[in-house]
C-alpha positions in Angstrom: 0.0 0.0 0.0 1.6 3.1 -1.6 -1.2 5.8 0.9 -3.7 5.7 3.4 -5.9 8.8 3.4 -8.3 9.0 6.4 -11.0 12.1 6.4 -12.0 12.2 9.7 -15.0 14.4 8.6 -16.4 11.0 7.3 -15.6 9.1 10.3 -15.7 10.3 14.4 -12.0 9.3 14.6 -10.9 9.3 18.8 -7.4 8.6 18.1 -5.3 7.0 15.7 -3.5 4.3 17.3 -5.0 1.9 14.5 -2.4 3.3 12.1 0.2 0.8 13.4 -1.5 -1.8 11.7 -0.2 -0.3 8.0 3.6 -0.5 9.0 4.6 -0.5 5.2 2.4 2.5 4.0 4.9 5.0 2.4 2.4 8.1 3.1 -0.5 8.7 5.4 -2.7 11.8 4.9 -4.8 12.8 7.9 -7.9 15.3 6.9 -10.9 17.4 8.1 -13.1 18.4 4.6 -16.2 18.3 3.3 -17.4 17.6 -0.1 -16.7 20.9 -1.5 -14.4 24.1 -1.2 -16.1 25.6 1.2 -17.3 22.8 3.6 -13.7 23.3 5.4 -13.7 23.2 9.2 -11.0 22.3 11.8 -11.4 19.2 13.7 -10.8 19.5 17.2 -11.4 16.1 19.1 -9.0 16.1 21.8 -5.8 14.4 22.1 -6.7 12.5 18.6 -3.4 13.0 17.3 -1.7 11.6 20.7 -0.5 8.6 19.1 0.8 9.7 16.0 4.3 9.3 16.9 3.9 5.3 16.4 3.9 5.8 12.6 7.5 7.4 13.2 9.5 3.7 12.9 7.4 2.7 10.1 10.4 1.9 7.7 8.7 2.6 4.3 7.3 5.8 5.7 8.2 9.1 4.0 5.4 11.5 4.5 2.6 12.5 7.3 0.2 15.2 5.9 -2.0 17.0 8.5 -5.2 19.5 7.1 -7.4 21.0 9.1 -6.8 19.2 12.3 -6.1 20.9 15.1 -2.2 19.4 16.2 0.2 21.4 18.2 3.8 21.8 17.0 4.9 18.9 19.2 2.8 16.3 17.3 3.4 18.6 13.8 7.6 18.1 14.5 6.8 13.8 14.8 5.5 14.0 11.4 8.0 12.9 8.6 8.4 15.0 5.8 9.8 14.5 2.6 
């Protein structure tokens, strides 16, 4: 699996521990949008992003992309980026 693209305005995500079951995903994109342009909020469930730093030893890993979700910079500097 090259992505894994999760739109949490489709599904009440609480947290995202379940990504370590896609250890060899090369990017995961983590999202907050409607169907159109304008239908563009911020998601703000609490501590949802918490365990985002297990993706981080994923070896085929390259890229975390965060929109519209409300993460601080500690959980924005776990992301990798490339």
């Amino acid at each position: 699996m090259n992505f894994l693209s999760i739109n949490f305005k489709d599904y009440h995500v609480k947290d995202v521990s379940d990504l370590e079951y896609f250890k060899n995903v090369e990017t995961i994109i983590l999202t907050y949008m409607g169907d159109n342009e304008e239908d563009i909020g911020m998601y703000d469930e609490e501590h949802v992003l918490d365990n985002l730093n297990k993706v981080r030893d994923f070896n085929k890993l390259r890229r975390v992309q965060l929109y519209h979700l409300n993460a601080d910079k500690s959980v924005k500097n776990e992301c990798p980026r490339q």
